[in-house]
Short mmCIF file of the C-alpha atoms (twelve columns), coordinates in Angstrom:
data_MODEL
# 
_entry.id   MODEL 
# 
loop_
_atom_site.group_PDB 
_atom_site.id 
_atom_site.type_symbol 
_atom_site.label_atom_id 
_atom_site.label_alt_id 
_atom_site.label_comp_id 
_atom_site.label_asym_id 
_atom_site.label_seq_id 
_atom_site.Cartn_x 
_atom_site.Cartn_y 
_atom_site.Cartn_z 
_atom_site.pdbx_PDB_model_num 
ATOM 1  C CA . UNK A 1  0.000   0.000   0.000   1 
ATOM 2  C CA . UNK A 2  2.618   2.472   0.835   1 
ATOM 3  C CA . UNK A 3  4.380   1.957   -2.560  1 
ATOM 4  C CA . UNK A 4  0.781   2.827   -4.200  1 
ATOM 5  C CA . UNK A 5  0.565   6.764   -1.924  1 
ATOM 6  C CA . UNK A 6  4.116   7.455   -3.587  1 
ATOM 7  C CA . UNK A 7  4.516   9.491   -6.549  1 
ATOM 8  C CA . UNK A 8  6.748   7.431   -8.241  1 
ATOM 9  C CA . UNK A 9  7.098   3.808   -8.665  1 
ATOM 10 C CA . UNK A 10 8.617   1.119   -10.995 1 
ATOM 11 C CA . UNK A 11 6.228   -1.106  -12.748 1 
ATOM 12 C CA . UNK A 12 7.945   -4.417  -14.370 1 
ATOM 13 C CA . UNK A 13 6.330   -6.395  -17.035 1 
ATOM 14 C CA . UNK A 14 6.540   -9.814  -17.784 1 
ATOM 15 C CA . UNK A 15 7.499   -10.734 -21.669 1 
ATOM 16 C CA . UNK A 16 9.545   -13.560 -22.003 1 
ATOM 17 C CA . UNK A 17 11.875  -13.195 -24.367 1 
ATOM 18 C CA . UNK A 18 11.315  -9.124  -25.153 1 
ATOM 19 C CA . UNK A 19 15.181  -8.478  -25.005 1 
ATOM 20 C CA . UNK A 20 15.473  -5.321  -23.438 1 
ATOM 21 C CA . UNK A 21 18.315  -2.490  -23.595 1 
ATOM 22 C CA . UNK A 22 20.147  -3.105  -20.388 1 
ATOM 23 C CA . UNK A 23 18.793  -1.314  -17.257 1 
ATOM 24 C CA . UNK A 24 20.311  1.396   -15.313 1 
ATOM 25 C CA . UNK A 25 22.159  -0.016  -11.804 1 
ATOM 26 C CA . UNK A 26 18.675  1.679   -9.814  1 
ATOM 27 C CA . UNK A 27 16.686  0.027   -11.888 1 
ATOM 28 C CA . UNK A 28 18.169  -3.441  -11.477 1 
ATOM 29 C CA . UNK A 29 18.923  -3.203  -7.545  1 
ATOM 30 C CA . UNK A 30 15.300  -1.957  -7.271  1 
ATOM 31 C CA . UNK A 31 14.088  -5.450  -9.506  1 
ATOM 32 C CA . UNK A 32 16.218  -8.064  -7.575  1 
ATOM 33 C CA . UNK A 33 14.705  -6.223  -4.214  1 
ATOM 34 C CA . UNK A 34 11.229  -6.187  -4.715  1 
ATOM 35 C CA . UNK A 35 10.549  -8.656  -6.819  1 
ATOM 36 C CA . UNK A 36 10.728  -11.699 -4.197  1 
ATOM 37 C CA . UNK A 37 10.392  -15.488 -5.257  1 
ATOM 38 C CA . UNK A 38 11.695  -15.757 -8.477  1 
ATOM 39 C CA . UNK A 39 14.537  -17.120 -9.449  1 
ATOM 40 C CA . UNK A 40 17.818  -15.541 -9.590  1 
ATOM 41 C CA . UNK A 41 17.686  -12.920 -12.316 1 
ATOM 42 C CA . UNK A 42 21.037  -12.087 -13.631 1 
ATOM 43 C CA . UNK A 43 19.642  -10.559 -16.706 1 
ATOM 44 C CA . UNK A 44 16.063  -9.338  -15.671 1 
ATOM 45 C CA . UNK A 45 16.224  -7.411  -19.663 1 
ATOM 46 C CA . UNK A 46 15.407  -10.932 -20.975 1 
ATOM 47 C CA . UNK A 47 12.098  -11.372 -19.692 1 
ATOM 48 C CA . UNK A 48 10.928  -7.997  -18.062 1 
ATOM 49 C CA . UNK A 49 10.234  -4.494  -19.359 1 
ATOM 50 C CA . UNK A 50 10.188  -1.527  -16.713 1 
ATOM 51 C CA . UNK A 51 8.044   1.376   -16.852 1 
ATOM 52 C CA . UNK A 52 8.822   4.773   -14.359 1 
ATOM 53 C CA . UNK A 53 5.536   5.725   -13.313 1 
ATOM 54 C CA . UNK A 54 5.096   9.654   -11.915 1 
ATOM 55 C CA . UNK A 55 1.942   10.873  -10.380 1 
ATOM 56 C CA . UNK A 56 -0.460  9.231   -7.379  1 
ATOM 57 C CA . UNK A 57 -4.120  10.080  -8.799  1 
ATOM 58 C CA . UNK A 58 -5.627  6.922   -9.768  1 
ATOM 59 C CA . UNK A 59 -8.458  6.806   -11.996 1 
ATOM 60 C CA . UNK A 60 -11.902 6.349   -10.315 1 
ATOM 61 C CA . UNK A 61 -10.588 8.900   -7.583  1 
ATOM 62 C CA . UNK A 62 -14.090 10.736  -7.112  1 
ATOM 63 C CA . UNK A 63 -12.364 14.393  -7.074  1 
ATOM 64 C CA . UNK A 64 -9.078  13.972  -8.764  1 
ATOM 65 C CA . UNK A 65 -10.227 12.442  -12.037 1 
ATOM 66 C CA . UNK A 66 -12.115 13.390  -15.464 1 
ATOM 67 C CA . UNK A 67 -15.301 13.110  -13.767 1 
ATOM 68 C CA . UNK A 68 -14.543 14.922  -10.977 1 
ATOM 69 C CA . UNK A 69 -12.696 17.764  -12.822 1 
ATOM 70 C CA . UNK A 70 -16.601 18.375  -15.144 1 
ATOM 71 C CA . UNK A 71 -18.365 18.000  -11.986 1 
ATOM 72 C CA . UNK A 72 -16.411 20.634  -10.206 1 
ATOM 73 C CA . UNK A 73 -16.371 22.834  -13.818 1 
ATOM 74 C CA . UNK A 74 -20.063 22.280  -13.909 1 
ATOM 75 C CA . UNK A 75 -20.443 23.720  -10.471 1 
ATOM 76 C CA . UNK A 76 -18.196 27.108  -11.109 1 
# 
């Protein structure tokens, strides 16, 4: 949970075989860390994609989303 109230956070994908460019040093210490019962990953790039994710407003958030943005316009 505390990982989803942060404004940025690593997302890794699963696609075996993708062949990746080689991650930054963060990237992979952050990887081998947090991703906990798979097997020993000496090249993660083989089989995962990361994304950097930046923001913490997820959608469905009654006043911070599309909706809620009309909804407030509406009322002005």
């Amino acid at each position: 949970m505390k990982a989803l109230l942060t404004g940025r956070n690593i997302v890794y994908v699963h696609m075996p075989g993708v062949k990746s460019p080689l991650w930054p040093d963060r990237i992979r210490k952050a990887f081998k860390k947090n991703m906990t019962g798979l097997k020993s990953y000496d090249n993660p790039e083989e089989d995962y994609i990361f994304l950097e994710l930046d923001g913490t407003t997820f959608s469905g958030h009654s006043t911070k989303t599309t909706l809620g943005n009309t909804l407030r316009s509406l009322c002005y």
